[in-house]
N, C-alpha and C positions, 0 to 999 in steps of 0.2 A: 277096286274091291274084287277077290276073287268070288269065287262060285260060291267056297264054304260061308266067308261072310256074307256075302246073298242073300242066302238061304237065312244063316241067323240073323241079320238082321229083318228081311219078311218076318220070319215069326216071333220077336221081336216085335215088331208092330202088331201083329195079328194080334198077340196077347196084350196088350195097349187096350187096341181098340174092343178087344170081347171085353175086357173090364172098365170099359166105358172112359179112359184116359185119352180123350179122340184128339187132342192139339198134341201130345207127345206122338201117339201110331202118325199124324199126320208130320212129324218130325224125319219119323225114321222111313215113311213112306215117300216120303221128297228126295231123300238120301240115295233110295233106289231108283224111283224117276230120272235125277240127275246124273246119275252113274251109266244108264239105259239109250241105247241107240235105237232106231227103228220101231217098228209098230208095236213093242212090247212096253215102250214108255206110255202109252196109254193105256194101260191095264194098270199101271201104277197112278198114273193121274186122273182113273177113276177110282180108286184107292182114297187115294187124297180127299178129292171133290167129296165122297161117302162121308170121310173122317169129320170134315170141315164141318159138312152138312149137320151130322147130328152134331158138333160143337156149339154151332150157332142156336141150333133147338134148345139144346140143354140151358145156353146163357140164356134163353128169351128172345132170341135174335130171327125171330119165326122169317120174318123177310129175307135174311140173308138164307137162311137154312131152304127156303122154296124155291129161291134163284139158282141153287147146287143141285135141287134136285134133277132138273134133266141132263147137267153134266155128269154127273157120276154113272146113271144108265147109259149116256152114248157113248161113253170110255169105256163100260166094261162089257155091254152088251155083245162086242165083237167075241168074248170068251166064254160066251154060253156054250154047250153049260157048266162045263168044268177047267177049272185051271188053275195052273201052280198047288194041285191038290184043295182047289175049294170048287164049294157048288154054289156059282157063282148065279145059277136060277134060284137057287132058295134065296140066293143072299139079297137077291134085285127086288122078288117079292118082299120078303121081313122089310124091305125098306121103303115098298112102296107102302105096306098096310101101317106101317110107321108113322111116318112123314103125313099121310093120309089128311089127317084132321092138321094140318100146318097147314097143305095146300088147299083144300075145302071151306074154310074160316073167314068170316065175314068180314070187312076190312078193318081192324080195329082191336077183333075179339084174343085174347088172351087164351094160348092152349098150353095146359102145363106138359112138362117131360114128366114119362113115365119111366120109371124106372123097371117094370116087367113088360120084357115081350121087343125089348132092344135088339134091335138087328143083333146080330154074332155072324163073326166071318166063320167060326168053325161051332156047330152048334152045343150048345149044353148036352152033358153026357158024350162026346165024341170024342175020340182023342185025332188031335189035328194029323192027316195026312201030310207025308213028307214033298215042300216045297218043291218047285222044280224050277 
C-alpha cells in the first residue's frame, strides 16, 4: 500500500467510524495495522481496540466493550496529543466519558448506547485535517 492509499484508506475508516459504522472503520483499520512496521502499528491497533470497543457497546455487548477499554488508551496514549492530524487527547476523553457508565455498571445492569455525544475521531463541524 503506497502512502496515497494510506492516507485514503485512514480516512476512509475515520468517516466509518465518525458515522458510527465501527466493525467496517475496524476493517479498514486492520488493513493499515497489517500493512504497518514498527511502533506506528500501534496507533493503529489502538484504532481498532476503539472501533471494537464501541462495536460491542452498541450490540449490548457492555463486557466485551469494558475489556477494550484499556487497550485502546495504551495503544494510543503514546500519540498524545496529536497525530496523523487527529487530537487524539479529545478523542481518549469522548471515550472515556463514553464508555463511563459501561465501566461503572453494577454486574448485571443494562446501559443503553447513546446515540449523542459518541466519541468522533474528527469532531462535528471540523473538517478533518490532512493524514500523515
Amino acid at each position: 500500500m503506497d502512502a496515497v492509499e494510506r492516507e485514503a484508506t485512514l480516512r476512509a475508516g475515520i468517516e466509518l467510524f465518525d458515522a458510527g459504522s465501527y466493525l467496517a472503520a475496524h476493517e479498514l483499520f486492520e488493513e493499515l495495522w497489517e500493512e504497518t512496521e514498527g511502533g506506528e502499528a500501534d496507533f493503529f491497533k489502538g484504532l481498532i481496540q476503539a472501533a471494537v470497543a464501541l462495536h460491542h457497546f452498541q450490540s449490548g455487548n457492555l463486557e466485551g466493550a469494558a475489556q477494550l477499554y484499556s487497550g485502546h488508551r495504551r495503544f494510543l496514549s503514546p500519540y498524545l496529543p496529536l497525530h496523523a492530524g487527529l487530537d487524539i487527547a479529545r478523542f481518549l476523553r469522548e471515550m472515556q466519558v463514553f464508555l463511563g457508565p459501561v465501566l461503572e455498571r453494577r454486574p448485571g445492569a443494562a446501559v443503553p448506547f447513546p446515540i449523542e455525544g459518541r466519541p468522533r475521531l474528527v469532531p462535528p463541524g471540523r473538517a478533518e485535517t490532512r493524514a500523515r
